[in-house]
PDB file as gemmi writes it, atoms N, CA and C in Angstrom:
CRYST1    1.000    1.000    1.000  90.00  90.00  90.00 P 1                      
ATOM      1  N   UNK A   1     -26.191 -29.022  -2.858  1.00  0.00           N  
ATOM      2  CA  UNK A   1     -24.794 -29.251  -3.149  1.00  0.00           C  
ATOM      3  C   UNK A   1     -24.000 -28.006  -2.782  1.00  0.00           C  
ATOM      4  N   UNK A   2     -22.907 -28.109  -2.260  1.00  0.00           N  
ATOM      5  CA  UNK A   2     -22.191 -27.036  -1.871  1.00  0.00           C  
ATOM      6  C   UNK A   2     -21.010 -26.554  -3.172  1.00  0.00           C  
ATOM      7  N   UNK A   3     -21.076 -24.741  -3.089  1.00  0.00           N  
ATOM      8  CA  UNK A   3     -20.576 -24.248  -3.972  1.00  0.00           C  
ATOM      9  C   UNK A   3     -19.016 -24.107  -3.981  1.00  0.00           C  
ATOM     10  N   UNK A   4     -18.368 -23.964  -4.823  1.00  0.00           N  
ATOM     11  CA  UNK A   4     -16.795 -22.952  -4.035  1.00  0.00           C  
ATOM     12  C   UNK A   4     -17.463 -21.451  -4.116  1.00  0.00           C  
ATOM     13  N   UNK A   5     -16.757 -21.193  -3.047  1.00  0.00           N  
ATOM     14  CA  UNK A   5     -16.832 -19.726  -2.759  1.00  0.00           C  
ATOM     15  C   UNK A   5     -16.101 -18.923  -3.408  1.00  0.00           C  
ATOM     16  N   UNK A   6     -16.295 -17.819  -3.934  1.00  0.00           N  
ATOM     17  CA  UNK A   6     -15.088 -16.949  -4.847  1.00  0.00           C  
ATOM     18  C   UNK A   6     -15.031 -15.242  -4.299  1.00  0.00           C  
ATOM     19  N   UNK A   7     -13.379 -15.445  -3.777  1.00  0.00           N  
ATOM     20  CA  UNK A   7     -13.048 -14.286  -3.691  1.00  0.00           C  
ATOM     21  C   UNK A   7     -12.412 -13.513  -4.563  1.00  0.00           C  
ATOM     22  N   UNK A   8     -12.220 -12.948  -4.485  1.00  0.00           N  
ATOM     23  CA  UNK A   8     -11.031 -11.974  -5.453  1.00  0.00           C  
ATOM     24  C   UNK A   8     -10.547 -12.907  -6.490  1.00  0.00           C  
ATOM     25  N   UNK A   9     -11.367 -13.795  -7.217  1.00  0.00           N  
ATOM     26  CA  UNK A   9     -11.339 -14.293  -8.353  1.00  0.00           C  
ATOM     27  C   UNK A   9     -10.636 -15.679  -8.050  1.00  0.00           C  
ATOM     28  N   UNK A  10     -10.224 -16.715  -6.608  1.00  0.00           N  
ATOM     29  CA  UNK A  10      -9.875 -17.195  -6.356  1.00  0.00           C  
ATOM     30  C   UNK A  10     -11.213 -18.332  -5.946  1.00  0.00           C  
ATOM     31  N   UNK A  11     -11.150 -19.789  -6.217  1.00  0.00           N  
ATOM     32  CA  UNK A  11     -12.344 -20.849  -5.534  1.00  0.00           C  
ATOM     33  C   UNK A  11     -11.694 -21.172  -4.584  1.00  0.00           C  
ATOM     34  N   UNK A  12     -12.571 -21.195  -3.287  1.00  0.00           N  
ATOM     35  CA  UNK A  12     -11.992 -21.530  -2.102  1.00  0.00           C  
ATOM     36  C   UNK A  12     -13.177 -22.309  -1.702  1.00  0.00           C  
ATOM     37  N   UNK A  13     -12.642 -23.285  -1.089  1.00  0.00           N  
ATOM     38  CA  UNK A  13     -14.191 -24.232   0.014  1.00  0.00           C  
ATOM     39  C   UNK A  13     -15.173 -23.689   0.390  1.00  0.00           C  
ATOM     40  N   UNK A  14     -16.419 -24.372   0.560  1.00  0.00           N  
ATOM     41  CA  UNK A  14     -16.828 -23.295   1.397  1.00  0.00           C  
ATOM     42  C   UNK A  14     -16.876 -23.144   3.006  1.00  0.00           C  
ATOM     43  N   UNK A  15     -15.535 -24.195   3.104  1.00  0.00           N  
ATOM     44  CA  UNK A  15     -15.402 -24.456   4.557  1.00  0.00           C  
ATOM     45  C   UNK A  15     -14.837 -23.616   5.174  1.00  0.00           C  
ATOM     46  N   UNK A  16     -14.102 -22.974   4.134  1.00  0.00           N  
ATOM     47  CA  UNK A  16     -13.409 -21.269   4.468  1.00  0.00           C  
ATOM     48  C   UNK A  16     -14.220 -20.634   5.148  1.00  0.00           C  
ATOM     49  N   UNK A  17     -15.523 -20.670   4.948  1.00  0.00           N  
ATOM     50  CA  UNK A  17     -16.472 -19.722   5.399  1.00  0.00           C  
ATOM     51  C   UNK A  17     -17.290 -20.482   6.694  1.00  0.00           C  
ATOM     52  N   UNK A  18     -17.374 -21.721   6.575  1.00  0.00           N  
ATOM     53  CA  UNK A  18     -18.115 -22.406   7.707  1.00  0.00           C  
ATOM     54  C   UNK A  18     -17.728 -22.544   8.568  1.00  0.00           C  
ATOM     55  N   UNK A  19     -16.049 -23.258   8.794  1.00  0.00           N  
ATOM     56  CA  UNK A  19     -15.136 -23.747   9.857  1.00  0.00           C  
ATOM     57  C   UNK A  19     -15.239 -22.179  11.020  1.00  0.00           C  
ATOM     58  N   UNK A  20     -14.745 -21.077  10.720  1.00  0.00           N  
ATOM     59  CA  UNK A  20     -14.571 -19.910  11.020  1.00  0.00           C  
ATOM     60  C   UNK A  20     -16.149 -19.382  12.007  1.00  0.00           C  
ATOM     61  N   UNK A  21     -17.342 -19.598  11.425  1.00  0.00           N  
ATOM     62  CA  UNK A  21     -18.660 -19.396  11.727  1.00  0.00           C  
ATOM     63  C   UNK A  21     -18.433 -20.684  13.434  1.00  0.00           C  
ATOM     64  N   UNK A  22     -18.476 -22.029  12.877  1.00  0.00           N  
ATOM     65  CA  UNK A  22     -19.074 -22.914  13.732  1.00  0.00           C  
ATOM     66  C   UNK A  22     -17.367 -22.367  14.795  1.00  0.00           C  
ATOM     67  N   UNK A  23     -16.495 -22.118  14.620  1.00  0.00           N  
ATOM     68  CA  UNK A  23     -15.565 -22.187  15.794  1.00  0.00           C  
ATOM     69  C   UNK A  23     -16.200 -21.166  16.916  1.00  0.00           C  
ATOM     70  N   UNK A  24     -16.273 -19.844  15.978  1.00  0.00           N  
ATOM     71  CA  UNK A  24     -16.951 -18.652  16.859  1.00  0.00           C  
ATOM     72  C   UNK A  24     -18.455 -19.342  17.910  1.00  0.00           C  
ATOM     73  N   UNK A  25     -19.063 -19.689  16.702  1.00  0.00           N  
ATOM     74  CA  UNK A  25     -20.295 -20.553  17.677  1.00  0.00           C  
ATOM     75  C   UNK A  25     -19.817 -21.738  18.911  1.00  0.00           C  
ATOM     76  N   UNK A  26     -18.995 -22.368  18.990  1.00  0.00           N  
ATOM     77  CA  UNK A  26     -18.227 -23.130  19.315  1.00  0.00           C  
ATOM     78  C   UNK A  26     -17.237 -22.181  20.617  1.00  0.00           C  
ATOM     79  N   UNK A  27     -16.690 -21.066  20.267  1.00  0.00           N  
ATOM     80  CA  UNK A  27     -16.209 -20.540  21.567  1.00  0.00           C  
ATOM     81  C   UNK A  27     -17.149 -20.021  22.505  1.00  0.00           C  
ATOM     82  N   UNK A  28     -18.059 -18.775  22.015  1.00  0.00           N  
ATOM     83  CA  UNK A  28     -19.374 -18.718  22.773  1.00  0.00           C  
ATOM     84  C   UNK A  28     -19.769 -19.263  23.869  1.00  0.00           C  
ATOM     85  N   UNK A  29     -20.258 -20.531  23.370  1.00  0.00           N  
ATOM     86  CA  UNK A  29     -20.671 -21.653  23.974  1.00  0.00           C  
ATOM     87  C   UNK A  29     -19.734 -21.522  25.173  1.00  0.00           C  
ATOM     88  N   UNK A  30     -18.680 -22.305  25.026  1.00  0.00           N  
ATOM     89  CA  UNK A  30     -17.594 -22.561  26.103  1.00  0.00           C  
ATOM     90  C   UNK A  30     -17.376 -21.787  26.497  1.00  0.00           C  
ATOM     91  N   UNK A  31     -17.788 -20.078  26.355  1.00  0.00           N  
ATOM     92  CA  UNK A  31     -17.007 -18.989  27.321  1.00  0.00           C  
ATOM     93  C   UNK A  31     -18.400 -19.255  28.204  1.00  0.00           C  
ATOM     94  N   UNK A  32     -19.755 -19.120  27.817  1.00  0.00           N  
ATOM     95  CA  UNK A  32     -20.621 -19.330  28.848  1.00  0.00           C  
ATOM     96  C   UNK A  32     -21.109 -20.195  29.947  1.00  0.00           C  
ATOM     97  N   UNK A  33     -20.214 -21.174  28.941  1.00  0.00           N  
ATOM     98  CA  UNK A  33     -20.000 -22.645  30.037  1.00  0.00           C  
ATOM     99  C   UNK A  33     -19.449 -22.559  31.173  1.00  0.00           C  
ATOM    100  N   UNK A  34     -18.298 -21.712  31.027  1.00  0.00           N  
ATOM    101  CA  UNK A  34     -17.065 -21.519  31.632  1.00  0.00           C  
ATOM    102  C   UNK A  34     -17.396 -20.379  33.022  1.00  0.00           C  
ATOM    103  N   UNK A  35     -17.890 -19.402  32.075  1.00  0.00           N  
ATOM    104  CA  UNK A  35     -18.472 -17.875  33.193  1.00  0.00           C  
ATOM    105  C   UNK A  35     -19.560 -18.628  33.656  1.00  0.00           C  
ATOM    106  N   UNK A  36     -20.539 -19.381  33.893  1.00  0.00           N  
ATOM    107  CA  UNK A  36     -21.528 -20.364  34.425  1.00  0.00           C  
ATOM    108  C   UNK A  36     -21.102 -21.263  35.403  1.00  0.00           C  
ATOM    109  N   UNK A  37     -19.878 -21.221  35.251  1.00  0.00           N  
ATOM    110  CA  UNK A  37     -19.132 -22.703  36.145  1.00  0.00           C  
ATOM    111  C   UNK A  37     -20.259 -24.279  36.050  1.00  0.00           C  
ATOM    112  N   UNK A  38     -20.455 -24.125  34.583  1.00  0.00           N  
ATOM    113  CA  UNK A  38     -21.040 -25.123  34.294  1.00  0.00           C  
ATOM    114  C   UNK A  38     -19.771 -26.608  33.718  1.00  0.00           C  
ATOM    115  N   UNK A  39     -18.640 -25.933  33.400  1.00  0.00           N  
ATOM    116  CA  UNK A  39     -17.687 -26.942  32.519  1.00  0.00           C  
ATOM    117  C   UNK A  39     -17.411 -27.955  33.940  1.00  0.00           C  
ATOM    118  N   UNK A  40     -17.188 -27.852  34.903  1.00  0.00           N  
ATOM    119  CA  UNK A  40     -17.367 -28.868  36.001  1.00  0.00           C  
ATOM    120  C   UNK A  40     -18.319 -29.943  35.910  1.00  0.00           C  
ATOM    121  N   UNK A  41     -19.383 -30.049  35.312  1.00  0.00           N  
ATOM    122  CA  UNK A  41     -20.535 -31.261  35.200  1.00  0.00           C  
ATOM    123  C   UNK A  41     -20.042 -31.844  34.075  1.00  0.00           C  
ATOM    124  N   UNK A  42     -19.540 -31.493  33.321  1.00  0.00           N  
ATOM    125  CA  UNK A  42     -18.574 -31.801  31.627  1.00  0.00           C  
ATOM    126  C   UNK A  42     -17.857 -33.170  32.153  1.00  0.00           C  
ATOM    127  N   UNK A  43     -18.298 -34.262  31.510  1.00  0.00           N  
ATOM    128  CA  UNK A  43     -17.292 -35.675  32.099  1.00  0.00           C  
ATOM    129  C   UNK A  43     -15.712 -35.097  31.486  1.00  0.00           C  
ATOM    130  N   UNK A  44     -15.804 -35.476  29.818  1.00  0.00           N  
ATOM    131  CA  UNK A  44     -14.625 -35.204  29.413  1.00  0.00           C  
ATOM    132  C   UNK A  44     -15.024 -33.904  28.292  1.00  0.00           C  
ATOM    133  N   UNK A  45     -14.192 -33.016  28.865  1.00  0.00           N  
ATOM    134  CA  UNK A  45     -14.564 -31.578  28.394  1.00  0.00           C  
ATOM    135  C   UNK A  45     -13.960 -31.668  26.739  1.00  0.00           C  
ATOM    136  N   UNK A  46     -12.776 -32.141  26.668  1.00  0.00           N  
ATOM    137  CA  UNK A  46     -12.251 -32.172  25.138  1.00  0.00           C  
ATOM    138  C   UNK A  46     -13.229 -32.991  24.264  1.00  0.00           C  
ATOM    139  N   UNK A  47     -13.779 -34.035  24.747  1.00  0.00           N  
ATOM    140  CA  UNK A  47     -14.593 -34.551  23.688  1.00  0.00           C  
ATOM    141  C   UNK A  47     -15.957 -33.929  23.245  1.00  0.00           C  
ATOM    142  N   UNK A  48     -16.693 -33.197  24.515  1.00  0.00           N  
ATOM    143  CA  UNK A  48     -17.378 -32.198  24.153  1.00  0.00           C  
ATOM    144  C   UNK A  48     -17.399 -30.933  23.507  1.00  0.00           C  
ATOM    145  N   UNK A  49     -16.191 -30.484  23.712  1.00  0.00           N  
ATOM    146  CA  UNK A  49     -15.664 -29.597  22.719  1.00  0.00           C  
ATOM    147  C   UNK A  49     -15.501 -29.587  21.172  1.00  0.00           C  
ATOM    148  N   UNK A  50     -14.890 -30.710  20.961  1.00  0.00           N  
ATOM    149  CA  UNK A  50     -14.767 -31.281  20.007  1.00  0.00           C  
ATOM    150  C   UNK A  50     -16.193 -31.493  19.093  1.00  0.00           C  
ATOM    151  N   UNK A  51     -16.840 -32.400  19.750  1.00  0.00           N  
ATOM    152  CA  UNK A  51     -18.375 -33.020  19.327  1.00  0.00           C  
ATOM    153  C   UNK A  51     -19.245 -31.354  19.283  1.00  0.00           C  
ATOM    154  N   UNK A  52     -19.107 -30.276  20.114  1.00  0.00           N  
ATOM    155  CA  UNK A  52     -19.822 -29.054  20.195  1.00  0.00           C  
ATOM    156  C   UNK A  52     -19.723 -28.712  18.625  1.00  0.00           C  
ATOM    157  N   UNK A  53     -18.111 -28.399  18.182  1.00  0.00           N  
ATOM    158  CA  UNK A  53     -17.335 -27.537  16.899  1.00  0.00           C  
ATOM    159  C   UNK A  53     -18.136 -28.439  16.024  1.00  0.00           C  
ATOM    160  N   UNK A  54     -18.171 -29.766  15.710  1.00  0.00           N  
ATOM    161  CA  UNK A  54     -18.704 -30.720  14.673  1.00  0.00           C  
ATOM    162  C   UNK A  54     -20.360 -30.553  14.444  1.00  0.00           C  
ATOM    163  N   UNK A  55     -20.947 -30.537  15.477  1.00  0.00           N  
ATOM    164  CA  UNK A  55     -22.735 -30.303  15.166  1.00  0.00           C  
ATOM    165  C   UNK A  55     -22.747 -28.886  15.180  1.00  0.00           C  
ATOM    166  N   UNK A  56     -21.728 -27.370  15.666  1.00  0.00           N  
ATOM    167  CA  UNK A  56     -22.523 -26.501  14.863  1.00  0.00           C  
ATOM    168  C   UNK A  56     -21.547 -26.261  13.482  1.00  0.00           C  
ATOM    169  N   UNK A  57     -20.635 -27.156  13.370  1.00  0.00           N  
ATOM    170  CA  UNK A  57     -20.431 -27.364  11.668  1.00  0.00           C  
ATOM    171  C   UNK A  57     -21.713 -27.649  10.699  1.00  0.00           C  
ATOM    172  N   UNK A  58     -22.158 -28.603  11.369  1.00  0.00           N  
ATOM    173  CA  UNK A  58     -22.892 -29.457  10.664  1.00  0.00           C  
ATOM    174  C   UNK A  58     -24.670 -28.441  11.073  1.00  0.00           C  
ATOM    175  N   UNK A  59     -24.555 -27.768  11.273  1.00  0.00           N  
ATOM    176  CA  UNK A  59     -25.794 -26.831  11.431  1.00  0.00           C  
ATOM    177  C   UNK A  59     -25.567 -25.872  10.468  1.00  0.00           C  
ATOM    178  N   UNK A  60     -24.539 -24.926  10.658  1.00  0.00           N  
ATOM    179  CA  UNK A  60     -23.905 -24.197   9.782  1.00  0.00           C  
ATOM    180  C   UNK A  60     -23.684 -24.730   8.275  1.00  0.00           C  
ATOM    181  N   UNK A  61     -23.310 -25.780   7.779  1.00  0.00           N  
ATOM    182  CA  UNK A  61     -23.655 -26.381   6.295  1.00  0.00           C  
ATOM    183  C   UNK A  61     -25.034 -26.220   6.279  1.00  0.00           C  
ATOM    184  N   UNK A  62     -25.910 -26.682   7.275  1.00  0.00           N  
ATOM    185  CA  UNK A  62     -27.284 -27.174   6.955  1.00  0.00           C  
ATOM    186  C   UNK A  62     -28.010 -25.491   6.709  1.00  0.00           C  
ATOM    187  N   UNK A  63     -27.522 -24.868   7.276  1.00  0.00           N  
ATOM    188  CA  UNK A  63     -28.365 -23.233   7.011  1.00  0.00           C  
ATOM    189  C   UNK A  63     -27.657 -22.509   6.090  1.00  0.00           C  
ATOM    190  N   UNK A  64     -26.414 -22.667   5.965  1.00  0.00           N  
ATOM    191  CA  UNK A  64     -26.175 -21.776   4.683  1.00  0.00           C  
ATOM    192  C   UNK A  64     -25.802 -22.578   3.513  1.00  0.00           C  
ATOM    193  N   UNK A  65     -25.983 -23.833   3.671  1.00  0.00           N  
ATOM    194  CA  UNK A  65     -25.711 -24.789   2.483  1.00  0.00           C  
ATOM    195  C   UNK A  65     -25.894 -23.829   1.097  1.00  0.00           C  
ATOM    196  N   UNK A  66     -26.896 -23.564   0.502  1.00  0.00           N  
ATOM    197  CA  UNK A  66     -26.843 -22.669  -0.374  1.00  0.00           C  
ATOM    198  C   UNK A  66     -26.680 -21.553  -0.920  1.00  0.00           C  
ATOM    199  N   UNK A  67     -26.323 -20.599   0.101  1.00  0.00           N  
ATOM    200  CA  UNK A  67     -26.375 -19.087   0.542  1.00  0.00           C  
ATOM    201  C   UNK A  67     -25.006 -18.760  -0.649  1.00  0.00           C  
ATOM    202  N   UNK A  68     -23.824 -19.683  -0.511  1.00  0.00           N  
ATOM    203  CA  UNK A  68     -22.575 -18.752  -1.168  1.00  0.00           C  
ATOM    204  C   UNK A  68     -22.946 -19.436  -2.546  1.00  0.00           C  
ATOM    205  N   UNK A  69     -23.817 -19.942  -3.565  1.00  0.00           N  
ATOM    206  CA  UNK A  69     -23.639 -20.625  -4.668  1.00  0.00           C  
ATOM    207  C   UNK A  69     -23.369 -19.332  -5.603  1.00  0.00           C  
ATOM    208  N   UNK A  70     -22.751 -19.888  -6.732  1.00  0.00           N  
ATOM    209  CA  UNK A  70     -22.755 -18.930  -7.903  1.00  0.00           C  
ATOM    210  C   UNK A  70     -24.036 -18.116  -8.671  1.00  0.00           C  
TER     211      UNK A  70                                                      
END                                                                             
């Protein structure tokens, strides 16, 4: 089960902390895609983009799912 996260005495999501992780993982990606001149084989690049940010969301819950609990 996922925790709130607490900063400075404030509960915040812990998507605060995930969204931020999977985007960075999520640009990465696409800068190497990009310096590769691989984004050319990409049918529709926005939906891959898109679908990229969502599974390493969903990786990122799955590995730190418990890491911020109280």
């Amino acid at each position: 089960m996922l925790q709130a996260v607490v900063l400075g005495g404030l509960e915040f999501s812990p998507l605060v902390v995930y969204c931020p992780i999977a985007f960075l993982m999520a640009a990465c990606t696409r800068f190497v895609l990009h310096r590769l001149d691989w984004h050319d084989r990409i049918w529709k690049v926005a939906w891959f983009e898109v679908s990229l940010f969502v599974c390493y969301l969903a990786l990122t819950v799955y590995l730190l799912g418990g890491r911020f609990s109280q």
